[in-house]
Steps between C-alpha positions, in 0.01 A plus 500: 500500500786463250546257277844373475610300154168632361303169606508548900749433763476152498626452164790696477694185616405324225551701263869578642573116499376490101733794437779345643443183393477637132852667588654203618377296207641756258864425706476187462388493187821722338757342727446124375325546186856309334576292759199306606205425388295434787586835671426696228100329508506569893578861414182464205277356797612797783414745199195318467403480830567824603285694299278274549461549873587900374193522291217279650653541856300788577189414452 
């Protein structure tokens, strides 16, 4: 069988979710870097987060 994502089928979700969290976070994080302080961590923790669940969510 194919492996999709190179981990298996299963994991291609999650590793779809980190890459869009990580792209999300990166929005974030360049849209209210001088306005707000609190958005711009939220954007740190998607980053975070995302390739978190991109790297380790395969496995």
């Amino acid at each position: 069988m194919a492996r999709n994502c190179g981990y298996g089928p299963k994991n291609c979700g999650t590793r779809t979710t980190g890459i869009l969290m990580m792209v999300v976070g990166v929005l974030i994080f360049l849209i209210f870097v001088p306005r707000w302080v609190w958005t711009s961590a939220l954007g740190v923790c998607l980053i975070s987060v995302g390739w978190l669940m991109w790297r380790f969510g395969g496995r």
